[in-house]
C-alpha positions as CSV (number, residue, x, y, z in Angstrom):
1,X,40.4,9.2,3.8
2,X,38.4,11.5,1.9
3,X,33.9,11.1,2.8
4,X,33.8,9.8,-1.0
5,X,36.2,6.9,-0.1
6,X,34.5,6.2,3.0
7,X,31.1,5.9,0.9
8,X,32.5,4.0,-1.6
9,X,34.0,1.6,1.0
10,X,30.5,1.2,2.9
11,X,28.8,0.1,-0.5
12,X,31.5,-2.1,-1.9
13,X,30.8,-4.0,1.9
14,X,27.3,-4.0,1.5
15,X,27.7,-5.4,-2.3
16,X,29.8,-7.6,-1.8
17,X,27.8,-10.4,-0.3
18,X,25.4,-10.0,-2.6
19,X,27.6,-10.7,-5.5
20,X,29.0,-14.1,-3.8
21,X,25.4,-14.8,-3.1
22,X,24.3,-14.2,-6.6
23,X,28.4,-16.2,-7.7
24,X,27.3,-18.9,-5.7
25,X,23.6,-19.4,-7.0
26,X,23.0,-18.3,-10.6
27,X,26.4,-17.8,-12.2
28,X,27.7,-21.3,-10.4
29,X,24.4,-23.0,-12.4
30,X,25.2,-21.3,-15.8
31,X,28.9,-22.1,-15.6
32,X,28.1,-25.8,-14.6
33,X,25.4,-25.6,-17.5
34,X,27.9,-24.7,-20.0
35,X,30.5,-27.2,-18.8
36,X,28.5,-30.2,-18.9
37,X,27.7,-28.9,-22.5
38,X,31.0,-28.4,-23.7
39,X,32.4,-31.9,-21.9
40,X,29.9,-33.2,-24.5
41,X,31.6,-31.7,-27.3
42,X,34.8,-31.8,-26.2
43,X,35.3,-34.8,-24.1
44,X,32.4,-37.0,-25.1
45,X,32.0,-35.8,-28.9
46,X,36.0,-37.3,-29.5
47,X,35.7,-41.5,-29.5
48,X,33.3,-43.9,-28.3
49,X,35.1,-45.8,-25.6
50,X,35.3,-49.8,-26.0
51,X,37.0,-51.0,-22.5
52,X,34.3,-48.9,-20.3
53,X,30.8,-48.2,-20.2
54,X,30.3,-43.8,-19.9
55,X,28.2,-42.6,-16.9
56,X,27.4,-39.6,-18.9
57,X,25.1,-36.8,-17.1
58,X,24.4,-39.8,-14.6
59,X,27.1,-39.1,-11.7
60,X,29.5,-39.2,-14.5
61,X,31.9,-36.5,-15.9
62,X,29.2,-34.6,-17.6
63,X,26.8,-34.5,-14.3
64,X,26.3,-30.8,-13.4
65,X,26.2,-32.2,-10.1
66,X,29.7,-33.5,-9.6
67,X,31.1,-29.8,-10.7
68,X,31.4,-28.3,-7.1
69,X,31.1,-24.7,-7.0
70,X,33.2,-22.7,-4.6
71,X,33.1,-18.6,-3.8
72,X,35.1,-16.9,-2.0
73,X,35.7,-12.7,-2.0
74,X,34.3,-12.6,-5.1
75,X,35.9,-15.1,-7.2
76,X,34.2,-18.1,-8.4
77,X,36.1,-21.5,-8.8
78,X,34.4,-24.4,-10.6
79,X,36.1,-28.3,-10.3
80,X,35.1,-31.3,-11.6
81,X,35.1,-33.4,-9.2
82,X,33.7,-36.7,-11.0
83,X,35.9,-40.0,-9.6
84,X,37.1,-42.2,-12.1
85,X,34.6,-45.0,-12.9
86,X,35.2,-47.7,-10.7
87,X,33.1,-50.9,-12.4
88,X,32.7,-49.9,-15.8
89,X,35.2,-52.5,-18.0
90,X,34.8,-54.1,-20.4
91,X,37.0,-56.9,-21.3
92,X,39.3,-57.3,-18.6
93,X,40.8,-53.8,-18.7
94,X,42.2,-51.9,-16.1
95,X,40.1,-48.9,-14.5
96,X,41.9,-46.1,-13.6
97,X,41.3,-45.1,-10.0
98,X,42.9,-43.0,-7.5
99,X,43.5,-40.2,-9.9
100,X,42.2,-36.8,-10.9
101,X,40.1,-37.9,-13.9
102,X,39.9,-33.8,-14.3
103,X,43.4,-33.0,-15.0
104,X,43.7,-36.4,-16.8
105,X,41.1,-35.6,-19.2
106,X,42.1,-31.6,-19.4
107,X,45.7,-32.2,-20.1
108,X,45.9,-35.7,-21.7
109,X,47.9,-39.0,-20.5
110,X,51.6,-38.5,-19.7
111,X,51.6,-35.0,-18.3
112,X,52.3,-33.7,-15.2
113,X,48.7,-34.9,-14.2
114,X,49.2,-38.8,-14.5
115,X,48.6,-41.5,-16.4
116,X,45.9,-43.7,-17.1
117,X,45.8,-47.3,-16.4
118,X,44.4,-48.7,-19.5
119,X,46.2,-51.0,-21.4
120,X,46.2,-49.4,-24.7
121,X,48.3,-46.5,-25.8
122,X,47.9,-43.4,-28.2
123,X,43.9,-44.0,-28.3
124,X,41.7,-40.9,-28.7
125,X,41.2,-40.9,-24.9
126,X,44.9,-40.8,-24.1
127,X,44.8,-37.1,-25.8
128,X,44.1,-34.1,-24.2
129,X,40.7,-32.7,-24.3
130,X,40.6,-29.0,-22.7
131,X,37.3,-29.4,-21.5
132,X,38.1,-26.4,-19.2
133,X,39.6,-24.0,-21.8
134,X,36.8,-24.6,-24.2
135,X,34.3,-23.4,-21.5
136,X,36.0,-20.4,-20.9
137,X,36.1,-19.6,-24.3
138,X,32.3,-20.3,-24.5
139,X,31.8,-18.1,-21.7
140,X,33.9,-15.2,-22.9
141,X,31.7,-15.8,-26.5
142,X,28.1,-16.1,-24.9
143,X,28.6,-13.9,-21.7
144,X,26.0,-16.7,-19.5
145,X,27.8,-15.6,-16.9
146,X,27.6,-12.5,-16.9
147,X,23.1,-12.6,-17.4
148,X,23.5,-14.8,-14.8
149,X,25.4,-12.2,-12.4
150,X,22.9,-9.5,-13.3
151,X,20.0,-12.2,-12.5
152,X,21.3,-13.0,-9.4
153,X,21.4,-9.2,-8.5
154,X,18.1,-8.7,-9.2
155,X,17.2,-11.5,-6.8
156,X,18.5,-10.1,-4.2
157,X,17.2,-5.9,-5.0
158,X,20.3,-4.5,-6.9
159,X,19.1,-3.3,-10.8
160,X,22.0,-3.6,-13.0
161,X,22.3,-2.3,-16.8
């Protein structure tokens, strides 16, 4: 192995706790950030629901807090991990419970991912909403990510351009 290898190879060690650091601190906030906007939009902004009562950004899907964060050589992996919402009926509905209200929501009622247990079919909540896609997309458009990276960096001593 050529001395240049061997020198890259010593830095990339040295950076690369650094960049989980900075994965699991400042770009984990902006990506939660920007999906708790976008379920708004995406998820939220479709219907006003009439058999449940939202939780919102209170310990419902659009809480930051209930996206868990994850890193792990160098790759970032956000979840929702928001449980379905166990006393909010209205009007003798079912609730759906024991699911993955991520997947649910994300790919729609009927795919691989389940079904809901509500009693009315082909409502606006039975559709998917690609809560995850759309974030993405936002991300790839406003690069919060990527400030947040070089932010993180910083933090901990590395200058970035």
């Amino acid at each position: 192995m050529s001395n240049l290898q061997q020198q890259l190879d010593r830095i990339a060690a040295k950076l690369a706790p650094k960049i989980d650091n900075a994965l699991a601190h400042e770009v984990a906030d902006a990506v939660r950030e920007e999906e708790s906007e976008t379920i708004k939009e995406v998820v939220y902004g479709v219907y006003t629901p009439k058999l449940y009562r939202r939780r919102g950004d209170l310990d419902g899907f659009g809480d930051p807090y209930n996206l868990e964060a994850k890193v792990k050589d160098g790759t970032l992996t956000v979840k929702n991990v928001t449980e379905p919402n166990p006393g909010g009926v209205l009007n003798d509905g079912a609730v759906t419970t024991g699911k993955h209200l991520d997947e649910l929501i994300e790919y729609g009622y009927g795919s691989a991912n389940g079904t809901y247990d509500f009693p009315k079919r082909g409502a606006a909540f039975m559709k998917a909403r690609p809560f995850t896609k759309k974030t993405i997309e936002h991300l790839k458009q406003n690069k919060l990510h990527v400030s947040a990276l070089k932010k993180g960096l910083k933090r901990l001593g590395i200058i970035t351009k």
